[in-house]
C-alpha positions as CSV (number, residue, x, y, z in Angstrom):
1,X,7.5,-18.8,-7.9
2,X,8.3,-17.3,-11.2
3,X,12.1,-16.9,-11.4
4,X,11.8,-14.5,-14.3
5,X,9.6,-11.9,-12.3
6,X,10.4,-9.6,-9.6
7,X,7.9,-8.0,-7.9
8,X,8.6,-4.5,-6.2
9,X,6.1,-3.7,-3.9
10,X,6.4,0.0,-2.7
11,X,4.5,1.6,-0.4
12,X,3.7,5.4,-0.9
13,X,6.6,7.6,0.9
14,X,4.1,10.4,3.5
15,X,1.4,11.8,3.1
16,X,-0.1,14.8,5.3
17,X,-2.5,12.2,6.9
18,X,0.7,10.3,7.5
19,X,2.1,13.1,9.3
20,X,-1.2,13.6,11.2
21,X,-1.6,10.2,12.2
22,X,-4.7,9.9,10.0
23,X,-6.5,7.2,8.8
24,X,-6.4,7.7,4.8
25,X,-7.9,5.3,3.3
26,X,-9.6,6.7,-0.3
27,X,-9.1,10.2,0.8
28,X,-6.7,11.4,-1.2
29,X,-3.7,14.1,0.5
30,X,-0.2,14.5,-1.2
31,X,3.1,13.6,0.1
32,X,4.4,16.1,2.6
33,X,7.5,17.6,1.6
34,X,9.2,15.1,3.8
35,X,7.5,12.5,1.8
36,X,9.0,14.0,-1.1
37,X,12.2,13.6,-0.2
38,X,11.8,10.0,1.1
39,X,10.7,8.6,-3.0
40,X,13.8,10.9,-4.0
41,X,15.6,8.2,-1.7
42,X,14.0,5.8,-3.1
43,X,14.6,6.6,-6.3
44,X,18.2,6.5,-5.2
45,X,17.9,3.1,-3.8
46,X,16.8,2.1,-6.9
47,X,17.7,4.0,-9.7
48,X,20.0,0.9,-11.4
49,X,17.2,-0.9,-11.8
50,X,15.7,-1.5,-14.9
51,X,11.8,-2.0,-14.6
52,X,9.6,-3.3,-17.7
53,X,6.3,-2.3,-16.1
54,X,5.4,0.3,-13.6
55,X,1.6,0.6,-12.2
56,X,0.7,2.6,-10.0
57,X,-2.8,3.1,-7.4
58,X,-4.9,6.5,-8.8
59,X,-4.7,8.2,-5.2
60,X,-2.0,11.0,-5.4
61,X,0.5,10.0,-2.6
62,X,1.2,6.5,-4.7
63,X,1.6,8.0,-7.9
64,X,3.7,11.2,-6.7
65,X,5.9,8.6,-5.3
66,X,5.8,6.3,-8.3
67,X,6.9,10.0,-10.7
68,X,9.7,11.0,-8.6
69,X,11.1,7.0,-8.6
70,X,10.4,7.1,-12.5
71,X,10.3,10.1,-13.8
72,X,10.4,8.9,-17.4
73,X,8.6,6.0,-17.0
74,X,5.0,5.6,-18.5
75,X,2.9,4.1,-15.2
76,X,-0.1,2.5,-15.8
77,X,-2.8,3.5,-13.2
78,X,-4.7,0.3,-11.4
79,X,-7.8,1.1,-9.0
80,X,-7.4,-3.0,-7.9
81,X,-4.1,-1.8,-5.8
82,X,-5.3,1.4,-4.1
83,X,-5.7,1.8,-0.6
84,X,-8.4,-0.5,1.4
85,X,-11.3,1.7,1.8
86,X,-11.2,3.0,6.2
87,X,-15.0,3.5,5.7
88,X,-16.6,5.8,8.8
89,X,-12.6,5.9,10.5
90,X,-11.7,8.2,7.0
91,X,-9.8,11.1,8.1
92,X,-10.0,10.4,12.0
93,X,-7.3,10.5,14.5
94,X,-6.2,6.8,14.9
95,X,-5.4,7.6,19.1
96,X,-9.3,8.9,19.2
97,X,-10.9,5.8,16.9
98,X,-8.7,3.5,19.8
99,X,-10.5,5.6,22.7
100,X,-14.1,4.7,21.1
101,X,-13.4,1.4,19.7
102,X,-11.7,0.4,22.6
103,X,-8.4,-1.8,21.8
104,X,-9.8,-5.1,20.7
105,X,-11.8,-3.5,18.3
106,X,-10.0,-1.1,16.7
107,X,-7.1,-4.0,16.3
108,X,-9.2,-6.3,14.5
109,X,-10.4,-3.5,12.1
110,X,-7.6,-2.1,11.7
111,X,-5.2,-4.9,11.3
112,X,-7.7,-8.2,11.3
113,X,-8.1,-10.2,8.3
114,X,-11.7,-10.2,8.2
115,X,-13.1,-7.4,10.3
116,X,-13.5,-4.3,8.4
117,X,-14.1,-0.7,10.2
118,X,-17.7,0.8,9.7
119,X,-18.7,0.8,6.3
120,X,-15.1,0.0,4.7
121,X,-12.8,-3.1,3.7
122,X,-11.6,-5.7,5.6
123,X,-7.7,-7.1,4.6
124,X,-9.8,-9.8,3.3
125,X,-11.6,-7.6,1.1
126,X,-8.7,-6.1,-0.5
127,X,-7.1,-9.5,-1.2
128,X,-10.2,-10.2,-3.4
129,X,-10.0,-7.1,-5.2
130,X,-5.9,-7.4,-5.6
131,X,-5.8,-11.1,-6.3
132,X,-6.9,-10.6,-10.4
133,X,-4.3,-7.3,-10.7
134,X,-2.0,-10.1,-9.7
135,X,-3.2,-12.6,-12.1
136,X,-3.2,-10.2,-15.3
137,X,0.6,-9.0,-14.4
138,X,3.3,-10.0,-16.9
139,X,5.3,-13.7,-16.5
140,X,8.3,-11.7,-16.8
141,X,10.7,-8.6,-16.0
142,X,11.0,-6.0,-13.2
143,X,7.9,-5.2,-12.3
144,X,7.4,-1.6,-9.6
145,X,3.8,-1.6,-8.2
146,X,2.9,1.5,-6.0
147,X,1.0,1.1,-3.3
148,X,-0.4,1.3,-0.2
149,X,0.5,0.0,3.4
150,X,-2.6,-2.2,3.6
151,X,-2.8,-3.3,0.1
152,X,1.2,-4.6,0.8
153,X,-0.4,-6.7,3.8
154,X,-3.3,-8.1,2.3
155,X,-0.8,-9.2,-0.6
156,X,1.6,-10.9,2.3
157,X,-0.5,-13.0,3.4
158,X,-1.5,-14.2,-0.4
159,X,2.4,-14.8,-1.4
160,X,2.6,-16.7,1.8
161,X,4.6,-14.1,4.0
162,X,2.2,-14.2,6.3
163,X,-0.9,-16.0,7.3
164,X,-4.2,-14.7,8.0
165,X,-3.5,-14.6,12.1
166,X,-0.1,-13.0,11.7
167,X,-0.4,-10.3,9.2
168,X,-2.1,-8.6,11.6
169,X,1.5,-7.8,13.1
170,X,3.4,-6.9,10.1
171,X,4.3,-3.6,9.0
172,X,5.5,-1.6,6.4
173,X,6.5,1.2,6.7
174,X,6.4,4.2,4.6
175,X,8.9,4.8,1.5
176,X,9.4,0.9,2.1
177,X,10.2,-2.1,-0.9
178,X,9.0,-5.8,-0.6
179,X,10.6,-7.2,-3.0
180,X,8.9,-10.6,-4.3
């Protein structure tokens, strides 16, 4: 563990496929107005902190959450930490994907380490495709990353939060901090 580095993991505060009970995925909605107001509390929570290097994932929800937190802040963009891709369950009603799936399945796509839905990512995935924006941040500062719920898991189980069987449990919510 670097002692000279603090990592603030934030997931994105809501999105309209939030609200709708969506999944996202790459799709790209903004924050609802009551998302809005959740990264102004965020930025409230906080606002004394001094961050040296702010990145941020390219889909619209992370990065209107990452401006209102640091408005002055320059944010470097980073595909590596966007959303896992939902493949074929894009923009579908999580209840209905349950009903179709049926419950094992749609657990262990959803929130399985390896399985991945139709055509998208698996947690595992996204841990290989996060694990070198990891390696390439700096040794030192505060460092706010804006993200995605999924993205936050997969990078649980790789500081050792979780494990590979129990991340499947763990959630964060939106407008949330892990701090590392």
């Amino acid at each position: 563990m670097n002692l000279d580095r603090t990592l603030w993991f934030v997931r994105h505060a809501q999105s309209e496929y939030n609200e709708k009970k969506l999944f996202t995925g790459w799709h790209d909605p903004p924050l609802t107005n009551h998302g809005v107001a959740m990264a102004e509390e965020l930025k409230k929570e906080i606002d004394t902190v001094n961050f040296s290097h702010v990145f941020s994932s390219p889909l619209k929800r992370a990065f209107q959450t990452a401006k209102i937190i640091v408005p002055n802040d320059e944010i470097t963009i980073d595909d590596r930490i966007k959303e896992r891709s939902y493949g074929d369950w894009s923009a579908k009603n999580k209840d209905q994907v349950k009903d179709i799936e049926g419950e094992e399945g749609y657990v262990a796509a959803r929130r399985g380490w390896h399985t991945s839905p139709p055509n998208g990512e698996s947690l595992k995935d996204v841990s290989e495709r996060v694990q070198p924006f990891l390696d390439a941040l700096p040794e030192t500062g505060n460092i706010l990353i804006v993200s995605h719920g999924n993205t936050i898991r997969a990078l649980s189980v790789i500081f050792g939060i979780n494990t590979t069987e129990s991340v499947s449990s763990y959630e964060i919510k939106v407008g949330a901090i892990l701090k590392i």
